[in-house]
N, C-alpha and C positions, 0 to 999 in steps of 0.2 A: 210285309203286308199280308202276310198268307195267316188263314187258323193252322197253330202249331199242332195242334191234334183233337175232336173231338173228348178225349179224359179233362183236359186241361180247358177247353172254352167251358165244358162241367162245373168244372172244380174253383176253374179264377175267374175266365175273361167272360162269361157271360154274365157274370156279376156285375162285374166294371161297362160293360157295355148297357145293362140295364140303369145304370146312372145317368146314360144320354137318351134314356126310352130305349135303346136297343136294337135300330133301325139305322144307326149311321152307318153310312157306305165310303164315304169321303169327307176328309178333313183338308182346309187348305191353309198357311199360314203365311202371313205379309206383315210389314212396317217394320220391325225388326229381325235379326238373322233367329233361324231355329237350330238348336244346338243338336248333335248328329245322336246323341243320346237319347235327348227328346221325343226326335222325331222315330227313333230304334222301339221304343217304347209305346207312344201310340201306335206305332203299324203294329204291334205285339197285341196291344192288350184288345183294340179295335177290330182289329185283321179287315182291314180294309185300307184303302187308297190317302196316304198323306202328302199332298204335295207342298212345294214354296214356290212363293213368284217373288219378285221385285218390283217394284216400280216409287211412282214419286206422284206430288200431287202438279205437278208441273208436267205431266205426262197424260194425265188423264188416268193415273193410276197406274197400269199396268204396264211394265216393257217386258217384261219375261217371265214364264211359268214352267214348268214341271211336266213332260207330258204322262197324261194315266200309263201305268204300269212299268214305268221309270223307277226301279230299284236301285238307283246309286245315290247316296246320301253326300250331301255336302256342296251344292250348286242349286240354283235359282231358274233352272230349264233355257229353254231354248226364248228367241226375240220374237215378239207380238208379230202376227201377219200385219199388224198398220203398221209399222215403226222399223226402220235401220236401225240397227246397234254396232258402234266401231271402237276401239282401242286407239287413245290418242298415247304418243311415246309422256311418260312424269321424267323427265332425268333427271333431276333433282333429289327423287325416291329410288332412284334406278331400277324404274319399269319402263320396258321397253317393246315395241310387238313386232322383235326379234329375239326376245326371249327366249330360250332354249329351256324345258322341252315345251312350254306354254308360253304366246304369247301374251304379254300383259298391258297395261296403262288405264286413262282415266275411263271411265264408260262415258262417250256421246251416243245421242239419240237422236234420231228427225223425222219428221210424219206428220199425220194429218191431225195426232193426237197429241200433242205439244203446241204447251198452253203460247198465247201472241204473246205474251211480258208481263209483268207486275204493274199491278194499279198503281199510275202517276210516279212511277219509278224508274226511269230510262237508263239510269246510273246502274242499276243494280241488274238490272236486263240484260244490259250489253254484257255484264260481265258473266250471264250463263248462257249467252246465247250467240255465239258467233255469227258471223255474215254469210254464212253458207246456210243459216237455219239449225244447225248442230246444237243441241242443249246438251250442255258440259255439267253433268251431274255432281263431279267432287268423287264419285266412289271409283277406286281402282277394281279392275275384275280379270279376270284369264278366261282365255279360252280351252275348256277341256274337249275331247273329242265329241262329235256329233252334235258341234257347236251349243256344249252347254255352257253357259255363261257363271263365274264362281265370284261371288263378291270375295277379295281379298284387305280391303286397306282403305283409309279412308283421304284423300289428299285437299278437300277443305279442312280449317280449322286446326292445319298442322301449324307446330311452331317450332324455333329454335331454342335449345340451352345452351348456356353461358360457351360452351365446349365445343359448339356447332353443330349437336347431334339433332334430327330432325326427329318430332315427337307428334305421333295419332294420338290425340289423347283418345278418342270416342272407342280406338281399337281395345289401349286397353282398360278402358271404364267397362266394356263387355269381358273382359276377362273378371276383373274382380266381381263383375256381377255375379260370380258363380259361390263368391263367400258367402257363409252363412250367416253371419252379421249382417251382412250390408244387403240392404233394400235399394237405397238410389246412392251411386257414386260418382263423383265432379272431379278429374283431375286436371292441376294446373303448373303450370310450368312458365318462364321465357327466359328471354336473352341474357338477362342480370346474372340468373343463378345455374348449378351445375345438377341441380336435382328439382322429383317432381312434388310436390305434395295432393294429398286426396283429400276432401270434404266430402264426409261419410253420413246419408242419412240412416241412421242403425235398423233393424228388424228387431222393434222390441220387445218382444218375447224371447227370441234367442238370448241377446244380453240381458235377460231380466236372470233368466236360468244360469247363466254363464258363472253372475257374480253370486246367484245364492249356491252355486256348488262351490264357488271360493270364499264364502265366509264375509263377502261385501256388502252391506248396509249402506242403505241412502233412503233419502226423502222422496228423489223421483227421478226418473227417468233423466232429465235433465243434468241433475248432478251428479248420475251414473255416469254421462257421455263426457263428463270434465273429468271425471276417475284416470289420473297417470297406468290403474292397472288394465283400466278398457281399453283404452287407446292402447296398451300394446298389445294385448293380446287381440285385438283387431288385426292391426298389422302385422300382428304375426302369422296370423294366418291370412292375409292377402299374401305375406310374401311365398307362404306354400302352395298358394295359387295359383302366384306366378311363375313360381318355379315348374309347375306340370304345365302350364300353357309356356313352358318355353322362353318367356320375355330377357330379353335384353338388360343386362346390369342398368344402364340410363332409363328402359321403362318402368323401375320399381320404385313405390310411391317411399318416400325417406321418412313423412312426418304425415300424419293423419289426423281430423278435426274432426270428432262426430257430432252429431248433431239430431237434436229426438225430435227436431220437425219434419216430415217427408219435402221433398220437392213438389209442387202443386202450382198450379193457374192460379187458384184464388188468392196462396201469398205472395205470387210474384214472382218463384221460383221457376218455374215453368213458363212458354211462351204459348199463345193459342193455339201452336202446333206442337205441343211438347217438346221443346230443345227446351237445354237450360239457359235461362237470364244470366250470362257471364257476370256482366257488371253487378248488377242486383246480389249474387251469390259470394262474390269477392269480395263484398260491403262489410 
């Protein structure tokens, strides 16, 4: 977050800072996780204060932020002064808050900021909101020292394959977000079968350029994303993806579907709060 040297804000960063007027002092970033490269990069080019928070909109937004002049990358800060934040034990994921050297498990929340329940939904209530008042978020997190709080894992919307291995998908739909094909990615998996597959909406420019440096001709877009040589060469590089983010033989997508529509609200792919339409998608 510091200026690297007056030659260099010269030379680079007072250029790139003159693209935001040239006055930004702090950046803050929420709703999805920021990647530690990202956020290395803005404090570089800015030299100024980037932090992250968490929260939900079931919270009133915020349960934990970043505090100013916090230089450790890779955690969501300390817990809102309105709101408790506790570690319930997932053993089913084997996080537990006996974990060694970091306590782990689901993140709960209680406070004055934590919404009474879902409009005419009591089914769906109860099942985020325990009798104590605790809202059971879904997101696994650790505690690192000086109680910063680190989203880890996601334990809504996990499922089984055929094998019994338990599967985040949304963990690793954030890892392939980092392809350069891929703009939105959907991975699906359950019980039936022993792999996952991916429905991939392409970034199309990248594959436009892709197949004219391979000598590939098409009418559109469209009939590019049914090309047997897109599709592998997609997954070929999710699988080098995954392979630097580490995943698991069972997290690696087998079969990939692309597709030149984005995911979006208005065709239904999207929900009003941006998750994806499972059922809709799977159609």
């Amino acid at each position: 977050g510091r200026n690297p040297s007056p030659m260099w804000d010269k030379l680079v960063f007072n250029k790139i800072k003159a693209r935001l007027g040239g006055r930004v002092r702090l950046m803050t970033s929420g709703a999805s996780p920021l990647s530690a490269d990202v956020m290395e990069f803005l404090r570089i080019c800015f030299g100024g204060e980037v932090l992250e928070g968490y929260g939900m909109t079931e919270t009133s937004c915020v349960i934990t932020t970043m505090d100013i002049g916090d230089k450790l990358i890779g955690h969501v800060g300390s817990p809102n002064p309105s709101c408790e934040v506790k570690l319930v034990d997932v053993p089913e994921m084997n996080y537990t808050c006996e974990d060694q050297p970091y306590p782990r498990g689901e993140i709960c929340v209680r406070g004055p900021t934590i919404f009474r329940g879902y409009y005419k939904d009591e089914v769906q209530t109860r099942d985020v909101i325990d009798n104590d008042r605790w809202l059971h978020t879904g997101d696994i997190g650790l505690w690192l020292p000086g109680g910063r709080l680190k989203i880890i894992d996601r334990k809504k919307n996990i499922f089984k394959l055929a094998q019994g291995e338990y599967i985040a998908p949304e963990k690793i739909e954030n890892v392939y977000a980092k392809c350069k094909f891929i703009a939105q990615c959907f991975i699906y998996g359950d019980s039936f079968n022993s792999f996952l597959v991916a429905i991939v909406a392409v970034e199309p420019d990248v594959l436009k350029a892709w197949a004219a440096s391979q000598g590939i001709q098409s009418e559109d877009l469209r009939q590019l994303c049914a090309d047997p040589r897109a599709k592998a060469a997609v997954l070929a590089d999710m699988d080098s993806i995954g392979k630097e983010a580490q995943l698991r033989g069972f997290e690696f997508a087998k079969a990939v579907t692309l597709v030149a529509e984005p995911f979006t609200v208005e065709n239904g792919l999207l929900t009003p709060t941006f998750k994806v339409s499972t059922f809709i998608l799977l159609q």
